[in-house]
C-alpha positions as CSV (number, residue, x, y, z in Angstrom):
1,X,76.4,61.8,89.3
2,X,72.7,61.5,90.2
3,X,70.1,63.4,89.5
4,X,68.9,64.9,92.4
5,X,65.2,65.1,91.1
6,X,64.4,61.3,89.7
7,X,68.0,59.7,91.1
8,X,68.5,58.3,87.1
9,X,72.5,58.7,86.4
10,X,73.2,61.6,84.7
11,X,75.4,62.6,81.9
12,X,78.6,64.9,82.5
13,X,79.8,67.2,79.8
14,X,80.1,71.1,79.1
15,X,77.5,74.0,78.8
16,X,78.8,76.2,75.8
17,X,77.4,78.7,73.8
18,X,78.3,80.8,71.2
19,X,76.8,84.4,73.1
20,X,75.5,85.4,76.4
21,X,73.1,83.1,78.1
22,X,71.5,84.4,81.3
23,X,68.4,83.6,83.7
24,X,65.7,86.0,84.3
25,X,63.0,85.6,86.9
26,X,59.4,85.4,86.3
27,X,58.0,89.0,86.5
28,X,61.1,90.7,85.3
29,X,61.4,92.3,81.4
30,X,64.9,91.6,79.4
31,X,67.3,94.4,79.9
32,X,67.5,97.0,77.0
33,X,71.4,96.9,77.6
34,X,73.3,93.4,79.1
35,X,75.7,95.7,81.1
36,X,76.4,94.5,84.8
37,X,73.9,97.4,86.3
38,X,71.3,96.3,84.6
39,X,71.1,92.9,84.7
40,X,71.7,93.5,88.3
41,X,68.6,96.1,88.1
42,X,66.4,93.2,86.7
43,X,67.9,90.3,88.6
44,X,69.6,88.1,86.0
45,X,72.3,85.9,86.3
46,X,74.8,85.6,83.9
47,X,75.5,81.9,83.0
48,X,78.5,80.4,81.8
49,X,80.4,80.3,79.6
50,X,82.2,83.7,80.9
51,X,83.6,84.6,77.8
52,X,86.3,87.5,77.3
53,X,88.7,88.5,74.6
54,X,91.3,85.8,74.8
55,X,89.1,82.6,75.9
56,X,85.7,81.2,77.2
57,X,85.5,78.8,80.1
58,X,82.9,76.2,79.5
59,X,81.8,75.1,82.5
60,X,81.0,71.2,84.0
61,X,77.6,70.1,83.4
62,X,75.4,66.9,84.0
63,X,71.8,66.3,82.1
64,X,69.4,63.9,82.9
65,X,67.8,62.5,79.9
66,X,64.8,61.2,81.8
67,X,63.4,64.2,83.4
68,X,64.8,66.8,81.1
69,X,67.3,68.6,83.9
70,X,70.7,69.9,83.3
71,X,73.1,70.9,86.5
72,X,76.1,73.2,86.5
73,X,77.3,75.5,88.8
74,X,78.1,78.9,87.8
């Protein structure tokens, strides 16, 4: 794959993690609670890996070692 912001080839391999990882705009204050409602309340997106009792799926990713950028899709 290329990287769609400097077009160097990029690396493919997996996001993990061993808890929750999760974007949260500019502006907006962690939730006191990472329940659905209110990361929905302060518009975060979860991030893979969707873990549950049983198993965790690690999604696809690519980085780009020469402009720092990693891309997944979640």
């Amino acid at each position: 794959m290329r990287c769609p912001y400097c077009n160097s080839d990029m690396e493919k391999g997996q996001l993990k993690s061993k808890g929750g990882v999760f974007f949260l705009p500019d502006g907006e204050k962690s939730p006191k609670l990472y329940t659905k409602s209110q990361m929905m309340k302060h518009r975060a997106v979860y991030l893979p890996p969707y873990v549950n009792f049983f198993s965790a799926e690690f999604p696809t990713a690519y980085i780009c070692r020469m402009c720092s950028k990693i891309v997944i899709d979640y």
